[in-house]
ZAZASE-384073 format. One record per atom (N, C-alpha, C): residue in three letters; atom name; x negated, y, z. Coordinates in Angstrom, 1 decimal, padded with zeros to 4 digits. Last residue first. Layout:
<recs>
> ALA:CA:X:Y:Z
...
</recs>
This chain:
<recs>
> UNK:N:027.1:085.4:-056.1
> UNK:CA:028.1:085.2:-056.0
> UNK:C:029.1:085.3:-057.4
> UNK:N:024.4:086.3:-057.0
> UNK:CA:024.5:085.0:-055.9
> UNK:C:025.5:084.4:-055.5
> UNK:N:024.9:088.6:-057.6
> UNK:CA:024.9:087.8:-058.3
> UNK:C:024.9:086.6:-058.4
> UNK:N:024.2:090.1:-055.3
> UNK:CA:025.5:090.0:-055.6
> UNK:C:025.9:089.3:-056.7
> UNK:N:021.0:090.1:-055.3
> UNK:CA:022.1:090.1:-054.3
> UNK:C:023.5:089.7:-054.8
> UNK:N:020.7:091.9:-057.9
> UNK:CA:020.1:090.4:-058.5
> UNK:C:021.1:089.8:-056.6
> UNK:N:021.5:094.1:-057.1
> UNK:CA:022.4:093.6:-058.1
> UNK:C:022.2:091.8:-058.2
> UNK:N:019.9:094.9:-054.8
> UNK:CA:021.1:094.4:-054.7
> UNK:C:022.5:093.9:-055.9
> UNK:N:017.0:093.0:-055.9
> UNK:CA:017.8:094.2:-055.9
> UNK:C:019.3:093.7:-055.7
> UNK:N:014.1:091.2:-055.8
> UNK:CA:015.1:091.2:-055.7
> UNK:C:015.7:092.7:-055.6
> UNK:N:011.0:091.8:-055.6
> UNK:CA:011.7:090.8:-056.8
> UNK:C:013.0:090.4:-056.6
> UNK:N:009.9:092.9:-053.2
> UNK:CA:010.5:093.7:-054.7
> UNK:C:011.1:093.2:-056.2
> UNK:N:010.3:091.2:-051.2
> UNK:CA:011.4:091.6:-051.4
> UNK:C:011.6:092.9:-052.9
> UNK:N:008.5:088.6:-052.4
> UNK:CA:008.7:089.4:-051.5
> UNK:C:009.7:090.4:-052.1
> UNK:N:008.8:086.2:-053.8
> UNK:CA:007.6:085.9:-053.5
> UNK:C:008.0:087.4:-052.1
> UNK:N:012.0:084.2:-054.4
> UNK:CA:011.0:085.1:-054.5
> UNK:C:010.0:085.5:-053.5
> UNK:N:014.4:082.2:-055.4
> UNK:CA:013.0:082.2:-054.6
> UNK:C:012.4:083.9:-055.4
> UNK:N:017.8:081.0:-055.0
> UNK:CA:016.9:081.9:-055.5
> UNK:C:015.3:081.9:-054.7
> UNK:N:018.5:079.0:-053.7
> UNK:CA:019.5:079.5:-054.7
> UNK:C:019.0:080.2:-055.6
> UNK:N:016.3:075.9:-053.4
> UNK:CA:017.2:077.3:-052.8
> UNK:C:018.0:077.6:-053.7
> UNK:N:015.8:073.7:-053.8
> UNK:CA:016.9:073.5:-054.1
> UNK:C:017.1:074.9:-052.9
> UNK:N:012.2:074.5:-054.3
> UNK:CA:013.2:074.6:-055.4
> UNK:C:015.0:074.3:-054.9
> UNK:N:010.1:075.1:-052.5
> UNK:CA:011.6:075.7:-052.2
> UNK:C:012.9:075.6:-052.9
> UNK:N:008.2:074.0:-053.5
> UNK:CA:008.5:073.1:-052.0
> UNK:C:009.9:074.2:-051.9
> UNK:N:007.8:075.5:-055.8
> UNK:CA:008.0:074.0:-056.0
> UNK:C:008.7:073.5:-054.2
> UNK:N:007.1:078.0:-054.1
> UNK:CA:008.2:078.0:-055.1
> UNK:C:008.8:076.4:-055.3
> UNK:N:005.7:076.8:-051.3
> UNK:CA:005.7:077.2:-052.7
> UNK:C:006.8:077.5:-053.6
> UNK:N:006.1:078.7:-048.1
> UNK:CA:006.0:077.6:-048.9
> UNK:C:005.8:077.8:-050.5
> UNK:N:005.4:080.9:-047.1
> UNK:CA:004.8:079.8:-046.4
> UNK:C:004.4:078.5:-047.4
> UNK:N:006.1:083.2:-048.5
> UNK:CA:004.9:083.4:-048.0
> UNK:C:004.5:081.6:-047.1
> UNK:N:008.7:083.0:-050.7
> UNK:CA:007.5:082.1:-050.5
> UNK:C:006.1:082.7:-050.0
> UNK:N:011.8:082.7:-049.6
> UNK:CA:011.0:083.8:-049.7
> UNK:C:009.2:083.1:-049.3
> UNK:N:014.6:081.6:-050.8
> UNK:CA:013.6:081.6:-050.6
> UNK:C:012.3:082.5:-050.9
> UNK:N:018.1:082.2:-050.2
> UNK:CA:016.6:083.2:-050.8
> UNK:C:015.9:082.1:-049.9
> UNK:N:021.0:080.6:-050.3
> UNK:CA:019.6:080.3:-049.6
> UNK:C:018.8:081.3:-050.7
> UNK:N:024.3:080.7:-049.1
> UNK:CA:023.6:080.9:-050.5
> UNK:C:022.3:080.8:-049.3
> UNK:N:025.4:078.5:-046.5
> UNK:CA:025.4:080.0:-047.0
> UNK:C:024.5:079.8:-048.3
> UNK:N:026.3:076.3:-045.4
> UNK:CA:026.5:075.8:-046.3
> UNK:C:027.1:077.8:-047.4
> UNK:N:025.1:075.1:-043.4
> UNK:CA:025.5:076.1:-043.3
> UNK:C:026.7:076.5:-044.1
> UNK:N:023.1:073.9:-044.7
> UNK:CA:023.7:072.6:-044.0
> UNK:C:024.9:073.9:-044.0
> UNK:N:021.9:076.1:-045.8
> UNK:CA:021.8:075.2:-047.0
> UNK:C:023.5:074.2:-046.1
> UNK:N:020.0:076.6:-043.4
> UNK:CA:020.9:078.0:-044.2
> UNK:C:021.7:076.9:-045.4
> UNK:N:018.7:074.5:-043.0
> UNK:CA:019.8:075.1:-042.2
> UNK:C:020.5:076.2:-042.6
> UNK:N:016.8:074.6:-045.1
> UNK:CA:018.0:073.3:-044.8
> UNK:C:018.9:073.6:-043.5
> UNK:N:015.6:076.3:-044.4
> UNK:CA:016.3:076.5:-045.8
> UNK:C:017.2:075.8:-045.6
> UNK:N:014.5:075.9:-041.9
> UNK:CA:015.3:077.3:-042.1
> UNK:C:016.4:077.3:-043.0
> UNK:N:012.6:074.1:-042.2
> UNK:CA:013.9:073.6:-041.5
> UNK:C:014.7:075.0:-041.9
> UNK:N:011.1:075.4:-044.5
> UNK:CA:011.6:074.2:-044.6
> UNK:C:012.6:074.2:-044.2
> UNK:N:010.8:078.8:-044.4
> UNK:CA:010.4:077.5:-043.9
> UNK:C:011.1:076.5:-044.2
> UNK:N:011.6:081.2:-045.0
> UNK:CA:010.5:080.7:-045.3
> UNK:C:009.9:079.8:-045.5
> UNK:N:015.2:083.0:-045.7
> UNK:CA:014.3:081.8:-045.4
> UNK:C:013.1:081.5:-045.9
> UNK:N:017.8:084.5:-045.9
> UNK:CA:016.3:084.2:-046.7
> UNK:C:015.4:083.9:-045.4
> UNK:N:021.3:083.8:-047.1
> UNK:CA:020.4:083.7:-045.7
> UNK:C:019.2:083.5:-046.7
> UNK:N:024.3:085.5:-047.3
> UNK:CA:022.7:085.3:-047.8
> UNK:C:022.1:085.0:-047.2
> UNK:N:027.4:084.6:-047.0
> UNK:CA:027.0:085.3:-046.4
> UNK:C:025.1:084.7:-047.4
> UNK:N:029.9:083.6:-047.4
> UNK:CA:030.0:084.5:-048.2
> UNK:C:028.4:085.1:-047.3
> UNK:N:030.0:081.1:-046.6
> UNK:CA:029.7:081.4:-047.4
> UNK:C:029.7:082.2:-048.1
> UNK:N:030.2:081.8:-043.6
> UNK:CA:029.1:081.2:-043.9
> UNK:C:028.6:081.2:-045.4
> UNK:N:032.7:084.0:-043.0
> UNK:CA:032.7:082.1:-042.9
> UNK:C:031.0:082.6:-044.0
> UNK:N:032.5:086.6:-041.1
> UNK:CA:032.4:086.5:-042.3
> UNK:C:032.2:084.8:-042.0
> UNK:N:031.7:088.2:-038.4
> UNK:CA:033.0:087.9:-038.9
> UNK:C:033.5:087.6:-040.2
> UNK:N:029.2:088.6:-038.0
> UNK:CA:029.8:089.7:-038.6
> UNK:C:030.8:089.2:-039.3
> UNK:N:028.9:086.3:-036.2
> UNK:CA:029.0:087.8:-035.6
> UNK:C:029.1:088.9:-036.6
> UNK:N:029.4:084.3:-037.6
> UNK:CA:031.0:084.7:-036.9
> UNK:C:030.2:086.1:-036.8
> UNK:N:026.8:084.4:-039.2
> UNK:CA:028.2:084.6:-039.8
> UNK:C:029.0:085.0:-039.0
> UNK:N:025.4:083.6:-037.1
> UNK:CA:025.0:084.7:-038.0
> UNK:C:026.0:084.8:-038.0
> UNK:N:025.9:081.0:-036.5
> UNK:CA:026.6:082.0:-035.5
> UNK:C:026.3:083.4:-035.9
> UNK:N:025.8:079.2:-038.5
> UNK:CA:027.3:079.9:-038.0
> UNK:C:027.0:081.0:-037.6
> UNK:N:022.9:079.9:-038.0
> UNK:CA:022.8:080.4:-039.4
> UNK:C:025.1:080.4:-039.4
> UNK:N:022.2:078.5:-036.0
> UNK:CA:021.8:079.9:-035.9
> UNK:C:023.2:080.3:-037.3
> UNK:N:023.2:075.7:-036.6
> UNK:CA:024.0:076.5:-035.2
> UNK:C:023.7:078.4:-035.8
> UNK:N:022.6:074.2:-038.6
> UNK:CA:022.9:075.3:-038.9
> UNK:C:023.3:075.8:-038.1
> UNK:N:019.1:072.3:-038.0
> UNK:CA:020.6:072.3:-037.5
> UNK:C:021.3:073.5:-037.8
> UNK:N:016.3:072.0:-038.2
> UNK:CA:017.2:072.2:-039.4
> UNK:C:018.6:072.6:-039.2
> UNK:N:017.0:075.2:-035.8
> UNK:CA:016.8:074.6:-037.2
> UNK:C:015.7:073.4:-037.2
> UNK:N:018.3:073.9:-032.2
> UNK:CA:017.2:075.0:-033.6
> UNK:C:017.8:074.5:-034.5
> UNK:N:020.7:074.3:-030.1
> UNK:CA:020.3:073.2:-031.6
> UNK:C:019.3:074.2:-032.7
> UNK:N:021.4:076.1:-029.0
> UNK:CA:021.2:075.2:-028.2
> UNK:C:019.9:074.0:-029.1
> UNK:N:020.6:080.3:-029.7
> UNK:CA:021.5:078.9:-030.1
> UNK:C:020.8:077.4:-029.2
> UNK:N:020.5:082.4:-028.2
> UNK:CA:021.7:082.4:-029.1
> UNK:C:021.9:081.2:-029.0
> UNK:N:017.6:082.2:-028.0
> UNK:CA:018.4:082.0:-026.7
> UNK:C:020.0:081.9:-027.2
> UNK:N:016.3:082.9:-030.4
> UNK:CA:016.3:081.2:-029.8
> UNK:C:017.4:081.1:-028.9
> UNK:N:018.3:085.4:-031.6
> UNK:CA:017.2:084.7:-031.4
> UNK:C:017.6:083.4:-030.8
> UNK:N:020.1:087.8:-033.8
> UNK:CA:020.5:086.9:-032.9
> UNK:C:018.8:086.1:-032.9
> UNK:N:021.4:090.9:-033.7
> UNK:CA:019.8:090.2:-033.9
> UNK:C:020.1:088.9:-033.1
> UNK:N:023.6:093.3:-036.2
> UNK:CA:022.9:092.1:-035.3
> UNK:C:021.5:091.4:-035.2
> UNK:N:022.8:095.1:-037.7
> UNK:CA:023.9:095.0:-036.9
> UNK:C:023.7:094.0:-035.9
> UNK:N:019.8:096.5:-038.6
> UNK:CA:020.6:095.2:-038.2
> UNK:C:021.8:095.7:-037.4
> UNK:N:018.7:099.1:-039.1
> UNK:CA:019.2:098.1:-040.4
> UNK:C:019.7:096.9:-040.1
> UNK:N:017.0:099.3:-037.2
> UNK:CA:018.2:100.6:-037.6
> UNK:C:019.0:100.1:-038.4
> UNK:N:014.5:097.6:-037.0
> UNK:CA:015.7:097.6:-036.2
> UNK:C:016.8:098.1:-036.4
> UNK:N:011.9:099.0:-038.5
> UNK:CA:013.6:097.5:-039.3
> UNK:C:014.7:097.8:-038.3
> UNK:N:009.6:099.5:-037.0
> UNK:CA:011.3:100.4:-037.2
> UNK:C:012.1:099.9:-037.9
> UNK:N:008.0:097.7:-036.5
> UNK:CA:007.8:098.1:-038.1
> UNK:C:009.0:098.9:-038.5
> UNK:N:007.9:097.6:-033.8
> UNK:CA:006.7:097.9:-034.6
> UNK:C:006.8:098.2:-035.8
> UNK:N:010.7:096.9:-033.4
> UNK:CA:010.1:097.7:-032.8
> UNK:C:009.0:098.1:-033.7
> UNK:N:010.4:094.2:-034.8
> UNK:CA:011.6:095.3:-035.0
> UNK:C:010.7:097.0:-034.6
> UNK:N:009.0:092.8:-033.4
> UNK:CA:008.7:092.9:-034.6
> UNK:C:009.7:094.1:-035.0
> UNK:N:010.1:093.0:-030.6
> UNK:CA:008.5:093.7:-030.8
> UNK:C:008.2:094.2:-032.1
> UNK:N:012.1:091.7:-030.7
> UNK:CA:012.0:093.3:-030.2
> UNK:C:010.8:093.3:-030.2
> UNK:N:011.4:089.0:-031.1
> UNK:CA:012.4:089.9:-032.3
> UNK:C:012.2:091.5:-031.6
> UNK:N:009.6:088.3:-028.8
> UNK:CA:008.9:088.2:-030.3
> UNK:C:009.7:089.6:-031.2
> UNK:N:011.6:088.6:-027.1
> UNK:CA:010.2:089.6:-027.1
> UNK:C:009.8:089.7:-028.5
> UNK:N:013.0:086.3:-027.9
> UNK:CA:014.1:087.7:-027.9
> UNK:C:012.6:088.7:-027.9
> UNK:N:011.3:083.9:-029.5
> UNK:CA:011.7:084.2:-028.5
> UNK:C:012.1:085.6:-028.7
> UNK:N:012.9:082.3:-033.0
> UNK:CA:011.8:083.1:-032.2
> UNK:C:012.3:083.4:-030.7
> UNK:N:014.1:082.1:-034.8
> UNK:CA:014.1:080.9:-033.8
> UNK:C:013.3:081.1:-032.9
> UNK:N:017.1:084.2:-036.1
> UNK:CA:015.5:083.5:-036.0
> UNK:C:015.1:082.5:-034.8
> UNK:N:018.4:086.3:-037.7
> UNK:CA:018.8:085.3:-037.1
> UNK:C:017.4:084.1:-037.2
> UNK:N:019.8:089.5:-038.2
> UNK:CA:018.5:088.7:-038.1
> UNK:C:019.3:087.3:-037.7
> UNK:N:021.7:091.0:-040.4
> UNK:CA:021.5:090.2:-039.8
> UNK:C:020.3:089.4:-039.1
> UNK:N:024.0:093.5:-042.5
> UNK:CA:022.4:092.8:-042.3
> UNK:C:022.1:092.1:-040.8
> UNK:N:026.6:094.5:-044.1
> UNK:CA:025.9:094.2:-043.1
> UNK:C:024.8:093.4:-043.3
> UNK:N:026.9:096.8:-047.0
> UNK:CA:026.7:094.8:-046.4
> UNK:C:026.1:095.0:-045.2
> UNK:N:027.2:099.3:-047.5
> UNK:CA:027.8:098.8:-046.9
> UNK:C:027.8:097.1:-046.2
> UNK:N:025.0:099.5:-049.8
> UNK:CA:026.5:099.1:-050.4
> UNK:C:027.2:098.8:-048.8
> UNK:N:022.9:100.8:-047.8
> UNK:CA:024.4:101.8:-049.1
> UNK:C:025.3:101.2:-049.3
> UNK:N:022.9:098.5:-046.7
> UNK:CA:023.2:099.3:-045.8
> UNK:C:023.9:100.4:-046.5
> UNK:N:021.1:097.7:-049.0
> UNK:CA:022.5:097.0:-048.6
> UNK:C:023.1:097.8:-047.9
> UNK:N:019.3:099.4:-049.8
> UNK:CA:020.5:099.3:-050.8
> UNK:C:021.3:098.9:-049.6
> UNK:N:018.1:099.3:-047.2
> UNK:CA:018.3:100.0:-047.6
> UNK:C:019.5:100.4:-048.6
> UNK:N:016.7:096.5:-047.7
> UNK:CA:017.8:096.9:-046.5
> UNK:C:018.1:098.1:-046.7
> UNK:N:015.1:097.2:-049.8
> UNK:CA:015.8:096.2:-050.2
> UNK:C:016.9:096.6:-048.5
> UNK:N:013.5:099.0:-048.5
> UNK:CA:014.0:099.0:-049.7
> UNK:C:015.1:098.7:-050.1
> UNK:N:012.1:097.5:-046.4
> UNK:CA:013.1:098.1:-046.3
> UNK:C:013.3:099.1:-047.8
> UNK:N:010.6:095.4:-048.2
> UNK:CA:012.0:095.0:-047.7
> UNK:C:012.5:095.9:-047.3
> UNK:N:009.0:095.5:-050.0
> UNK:CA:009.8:095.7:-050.8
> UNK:C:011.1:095.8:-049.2
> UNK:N:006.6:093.1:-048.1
> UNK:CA:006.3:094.3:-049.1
> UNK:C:008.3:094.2:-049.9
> UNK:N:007.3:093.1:-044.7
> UNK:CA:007.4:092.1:-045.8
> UNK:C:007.7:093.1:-047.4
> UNK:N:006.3:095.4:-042.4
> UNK:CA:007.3:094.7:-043.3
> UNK:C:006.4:093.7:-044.3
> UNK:N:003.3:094.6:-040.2
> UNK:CA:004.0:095.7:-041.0
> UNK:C:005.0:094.5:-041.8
> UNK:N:000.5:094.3:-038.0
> UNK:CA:002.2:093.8:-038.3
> UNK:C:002.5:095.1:-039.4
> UNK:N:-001.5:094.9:-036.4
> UNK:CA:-002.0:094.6:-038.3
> UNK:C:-000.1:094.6:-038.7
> UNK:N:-001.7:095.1:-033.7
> UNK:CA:-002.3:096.0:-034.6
> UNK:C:-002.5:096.4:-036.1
> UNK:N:-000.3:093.0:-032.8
> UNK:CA:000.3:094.3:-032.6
> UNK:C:-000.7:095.5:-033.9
> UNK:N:-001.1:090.2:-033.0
> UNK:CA:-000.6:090.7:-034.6
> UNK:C:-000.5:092.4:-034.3
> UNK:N:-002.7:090.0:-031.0
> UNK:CA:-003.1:090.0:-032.2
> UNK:C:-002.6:090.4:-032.7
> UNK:N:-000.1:089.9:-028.9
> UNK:CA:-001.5:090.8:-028.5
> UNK:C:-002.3:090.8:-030.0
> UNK:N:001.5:088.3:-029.9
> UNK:CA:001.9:089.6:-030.3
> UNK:C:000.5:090.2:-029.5
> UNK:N:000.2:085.5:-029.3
> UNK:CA:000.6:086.1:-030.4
> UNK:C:001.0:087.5:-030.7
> UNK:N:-000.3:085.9:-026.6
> UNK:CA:-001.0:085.7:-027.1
> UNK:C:-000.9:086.5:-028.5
> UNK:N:003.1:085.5:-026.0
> UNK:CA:002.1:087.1:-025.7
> UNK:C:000.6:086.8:-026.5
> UNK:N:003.4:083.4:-027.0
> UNK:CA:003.9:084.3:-027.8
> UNK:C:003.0:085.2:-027.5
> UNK:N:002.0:081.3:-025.4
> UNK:CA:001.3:081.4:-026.9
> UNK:C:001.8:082.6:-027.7
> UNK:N:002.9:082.2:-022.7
> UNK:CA:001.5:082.3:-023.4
> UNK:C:001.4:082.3:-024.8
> UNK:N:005.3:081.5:-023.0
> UNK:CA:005.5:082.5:-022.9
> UNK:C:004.0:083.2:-023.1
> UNK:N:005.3:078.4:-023.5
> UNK:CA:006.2:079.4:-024.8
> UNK:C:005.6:080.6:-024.6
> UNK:N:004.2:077.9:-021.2
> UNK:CA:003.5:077.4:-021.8
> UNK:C:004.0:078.8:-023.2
> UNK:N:006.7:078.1:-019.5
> UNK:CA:005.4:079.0:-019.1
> UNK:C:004.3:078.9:-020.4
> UNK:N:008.6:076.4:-020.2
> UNK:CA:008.7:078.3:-020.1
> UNK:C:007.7:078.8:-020.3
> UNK:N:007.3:074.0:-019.8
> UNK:CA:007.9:074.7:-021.3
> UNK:C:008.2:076.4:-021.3
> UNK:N:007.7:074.2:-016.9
> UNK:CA:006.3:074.1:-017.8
> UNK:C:006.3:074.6:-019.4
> UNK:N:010.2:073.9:-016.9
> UNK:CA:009.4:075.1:-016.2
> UNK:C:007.8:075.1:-016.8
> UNK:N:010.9:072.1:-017.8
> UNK:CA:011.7:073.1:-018.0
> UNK:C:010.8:074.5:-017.7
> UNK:N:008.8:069.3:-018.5
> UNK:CA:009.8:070.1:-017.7
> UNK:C:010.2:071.5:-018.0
> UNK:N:008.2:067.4:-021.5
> UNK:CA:007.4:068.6:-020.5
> UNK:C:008.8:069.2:-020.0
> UNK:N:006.4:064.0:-022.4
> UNK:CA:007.7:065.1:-022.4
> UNK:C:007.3:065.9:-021.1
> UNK:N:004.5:064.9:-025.5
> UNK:CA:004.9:064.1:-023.8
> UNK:C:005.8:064.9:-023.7
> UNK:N:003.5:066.1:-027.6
> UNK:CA:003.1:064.6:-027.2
> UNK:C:003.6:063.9:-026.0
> UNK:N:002.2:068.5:-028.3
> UNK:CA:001.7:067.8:-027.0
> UNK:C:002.2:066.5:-026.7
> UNK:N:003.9:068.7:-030.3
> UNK:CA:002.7:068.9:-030.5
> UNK:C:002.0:068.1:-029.5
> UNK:N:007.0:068.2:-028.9
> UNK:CA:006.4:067.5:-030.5
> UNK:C:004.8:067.4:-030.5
> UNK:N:006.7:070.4:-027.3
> UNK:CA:007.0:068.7:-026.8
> UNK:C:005.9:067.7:-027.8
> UNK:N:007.0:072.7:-029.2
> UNK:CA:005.7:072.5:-027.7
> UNK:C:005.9:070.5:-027.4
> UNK:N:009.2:072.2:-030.5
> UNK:CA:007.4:071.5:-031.1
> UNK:C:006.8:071.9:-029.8
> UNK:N:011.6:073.1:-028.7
> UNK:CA:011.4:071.6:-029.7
> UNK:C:010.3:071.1:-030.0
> UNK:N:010.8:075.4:-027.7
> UNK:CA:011.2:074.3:-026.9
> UNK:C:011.1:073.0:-027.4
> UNK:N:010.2:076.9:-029.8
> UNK:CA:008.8:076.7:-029.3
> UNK:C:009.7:075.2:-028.5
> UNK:N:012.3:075.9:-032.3
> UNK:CA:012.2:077.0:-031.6
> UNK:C:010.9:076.2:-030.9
> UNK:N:010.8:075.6:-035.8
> UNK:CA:011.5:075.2:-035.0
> UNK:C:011.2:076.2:-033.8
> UNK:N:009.1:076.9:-038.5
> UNK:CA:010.8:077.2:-038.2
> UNK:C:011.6:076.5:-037.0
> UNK:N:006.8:074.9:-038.0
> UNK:CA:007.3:075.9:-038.4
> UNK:C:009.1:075.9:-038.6
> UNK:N:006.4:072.0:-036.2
> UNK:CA:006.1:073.5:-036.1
> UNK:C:006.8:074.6:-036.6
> UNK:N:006.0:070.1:-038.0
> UNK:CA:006.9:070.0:-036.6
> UNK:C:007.1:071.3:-035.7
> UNK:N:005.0:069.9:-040.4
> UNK:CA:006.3:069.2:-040.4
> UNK:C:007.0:069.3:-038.7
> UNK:N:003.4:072.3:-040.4
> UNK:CA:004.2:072.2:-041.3
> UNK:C:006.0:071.0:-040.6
> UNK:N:001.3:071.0:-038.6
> UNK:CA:002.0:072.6:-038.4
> UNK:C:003.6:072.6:-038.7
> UNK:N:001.2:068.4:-039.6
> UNK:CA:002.1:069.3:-038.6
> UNK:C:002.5:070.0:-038.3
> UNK:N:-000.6:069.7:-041.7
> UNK:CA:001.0:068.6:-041.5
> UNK:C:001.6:068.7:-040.9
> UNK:N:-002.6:070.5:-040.5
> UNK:CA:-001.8:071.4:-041.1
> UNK:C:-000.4:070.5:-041.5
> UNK:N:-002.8:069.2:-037.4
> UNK:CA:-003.4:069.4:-038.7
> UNK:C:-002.6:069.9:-038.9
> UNK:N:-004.3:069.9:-034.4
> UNK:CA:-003.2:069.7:-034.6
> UNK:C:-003.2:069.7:-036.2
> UNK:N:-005.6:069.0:-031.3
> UNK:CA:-006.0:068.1:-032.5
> UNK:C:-005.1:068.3:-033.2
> UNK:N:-005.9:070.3:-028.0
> UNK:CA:-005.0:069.5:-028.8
> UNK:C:-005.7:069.7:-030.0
> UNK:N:-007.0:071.5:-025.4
> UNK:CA:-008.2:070.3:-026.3
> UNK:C:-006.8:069.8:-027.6
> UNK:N:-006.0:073.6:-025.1
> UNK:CA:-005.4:072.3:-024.4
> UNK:C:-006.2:071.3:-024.6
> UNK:N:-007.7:076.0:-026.0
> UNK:CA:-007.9:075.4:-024.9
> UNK:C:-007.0:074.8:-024.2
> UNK:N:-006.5:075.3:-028.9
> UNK:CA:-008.2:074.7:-028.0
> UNK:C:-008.2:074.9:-026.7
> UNK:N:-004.3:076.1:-028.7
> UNK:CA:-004.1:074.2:-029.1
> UNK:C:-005.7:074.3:-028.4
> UNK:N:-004.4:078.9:-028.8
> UNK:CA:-003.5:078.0:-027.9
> UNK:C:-004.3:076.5:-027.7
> UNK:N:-005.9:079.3:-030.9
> UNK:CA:-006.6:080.1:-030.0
> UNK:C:-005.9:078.8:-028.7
> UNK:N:-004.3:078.6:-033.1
> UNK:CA:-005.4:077.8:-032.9
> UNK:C:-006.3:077.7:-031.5
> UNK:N:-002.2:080.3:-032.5
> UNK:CA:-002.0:078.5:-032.5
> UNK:C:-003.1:078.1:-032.2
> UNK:N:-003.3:082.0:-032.9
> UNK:CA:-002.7:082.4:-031.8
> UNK:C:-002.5:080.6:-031.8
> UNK:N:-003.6:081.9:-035.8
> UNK:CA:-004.8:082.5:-035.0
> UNK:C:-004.6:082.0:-034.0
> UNK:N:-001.2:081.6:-036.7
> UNK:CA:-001.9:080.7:-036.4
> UNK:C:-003.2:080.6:-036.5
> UNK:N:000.0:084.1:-036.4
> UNK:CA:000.9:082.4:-035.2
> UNK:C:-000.1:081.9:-035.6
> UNK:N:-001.0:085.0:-038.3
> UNK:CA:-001.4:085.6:-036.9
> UNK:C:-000.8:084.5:-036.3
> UNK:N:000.0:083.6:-040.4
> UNK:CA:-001.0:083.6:-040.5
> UNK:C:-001.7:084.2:-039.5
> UNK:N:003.2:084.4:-039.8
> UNK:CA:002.6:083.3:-039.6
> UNK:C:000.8:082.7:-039.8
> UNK:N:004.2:086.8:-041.1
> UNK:CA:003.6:086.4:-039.6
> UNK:C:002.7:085.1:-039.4
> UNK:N:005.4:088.6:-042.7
> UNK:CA:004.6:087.9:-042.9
> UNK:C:003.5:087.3:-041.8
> UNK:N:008.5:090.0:-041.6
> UNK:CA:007.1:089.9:-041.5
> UNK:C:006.3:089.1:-041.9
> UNK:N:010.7:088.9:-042.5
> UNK:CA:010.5:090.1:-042.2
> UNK:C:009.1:090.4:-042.3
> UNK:N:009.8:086.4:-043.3
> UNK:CA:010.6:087.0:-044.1
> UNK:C:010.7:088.3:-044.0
> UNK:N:007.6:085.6:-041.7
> UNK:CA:007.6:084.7:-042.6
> UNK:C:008.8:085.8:-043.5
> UNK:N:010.1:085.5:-039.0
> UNK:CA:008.6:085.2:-039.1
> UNK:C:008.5:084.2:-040.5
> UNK:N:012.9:085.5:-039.4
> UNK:CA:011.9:087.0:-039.0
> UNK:C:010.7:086.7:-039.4
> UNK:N:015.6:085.6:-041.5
> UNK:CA:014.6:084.6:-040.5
> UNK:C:013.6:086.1:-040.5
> UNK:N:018.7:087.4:-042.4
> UNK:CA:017.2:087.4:-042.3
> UNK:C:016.3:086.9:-041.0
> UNK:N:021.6:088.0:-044.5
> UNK:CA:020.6:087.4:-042.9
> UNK:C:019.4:086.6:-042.6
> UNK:N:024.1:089.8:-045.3
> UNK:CA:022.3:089.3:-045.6
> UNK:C:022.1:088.9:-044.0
> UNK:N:027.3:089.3:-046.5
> UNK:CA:026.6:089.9:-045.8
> UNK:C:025.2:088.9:-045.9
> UNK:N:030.6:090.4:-048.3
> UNK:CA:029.8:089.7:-048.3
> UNK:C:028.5:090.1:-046.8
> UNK:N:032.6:091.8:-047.9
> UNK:CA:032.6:090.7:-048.3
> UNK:C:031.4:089.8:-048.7
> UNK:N:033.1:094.2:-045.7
> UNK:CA:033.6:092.6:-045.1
> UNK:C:033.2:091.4:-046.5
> UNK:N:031.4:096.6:-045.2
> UNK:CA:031.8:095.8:-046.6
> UNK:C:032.1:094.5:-045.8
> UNK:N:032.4:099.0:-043.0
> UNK:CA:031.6:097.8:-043.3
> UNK:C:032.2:097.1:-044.5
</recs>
């Protein structure tokens, strides 16, 4: 393994362009609670947090342990019964995991998703051969913005934070890869180039990067 540097990859939105099925599956959710949710929200309470944080946020009240289980575990299966038939990579990526895994860089998920979600998406699009590690929601205490995910990337391939790439979709993601205090790709299926500017780099999908334009980051 190349100990000096390493890639670590949000899932929904970086691996997959997902989020436009989350919000089939959102919408399909929120009506039959009667909830009222705008795209602000989506945005400012929603994306990139784990379901335990915005299920609350959205609905508005505070929800028991057991109800939060049950509620997370609807909107995902929901969500993977839609996307199962359309899901595929993020155009360029295994490409792009392919160099690295030549030069030896370890590769990384690290996402805020439920562990079904990450073995489904893996599963369906065969990425999985290309991670050393898959860390999910149950890994960390503190979602994003908070950089718990984005350490605990790093110790597991035994690398400090800064030598390591994290690409990110979302808001809280960037500023958790950023707090982290790892180089940041922004990868703009959610947000704009303009709403990404204090990343390191932005690109639109993984054929606008090579492991040269990678290592340059350094």
């Amino acid at each position: 393994m190349n100990k000096s540097y390493a890639a670590v990859f949000d899932m929904d939105g970086v691996i997959v362009d997902s989020n436009p099925h989350h919000k089939i599956a959102l919408d399909q959710f929120f009506k039959k609670y009667n909830l009222e949710v705008s795209e602000k929200d989506l945005h400012e309470k929603l994306y990139g947090r784990r379901n335990q944080e915005w299920i609350p946020l959205i609905f508005n009240r505070e929800i028991d342990a057991e109800e939060l289980e049950q509620l997370s575990f609807e909107k995902e299966a929901l969500f993977r019964e839609i996307y199962a038939d359309d899901i595929v990579p993020v155009d360029g990526l295994e490409d792009f995991l392919k160099q690295l895994n030549k030069a030896n860089i370890p590769c990384v998920v690290g996402t805020s998703a439920p562990v079904e979600n990450a073995d489904f998406v893996l599963e369906k699009t065969g990425l999985g051969k290309y991670f050393k590690e898959v860390l999910h929601a149950k890994h960390v205490s503190i979602g994003k913005p908070h950089p718990d995910i984005y350490l605990k990337t790093a110790k597991a391939v035994n690398l400090p934070p800064t030598k390591c790439v994290v690409f990110e979709d979302s808001l809280p993601g960037v500023e958790a890869g950023l707090k982290s205090e790892a180089k940041v790709v922004g990868v703009t299926t959610t947000h704009s180039p303009e709403e990404l500017s204090n990343c390191d780099l932005t690109i639109k999908d993984f054929t606008e990067i090579t492991l040269d334009d990678f290592l340059r980051l350094f």
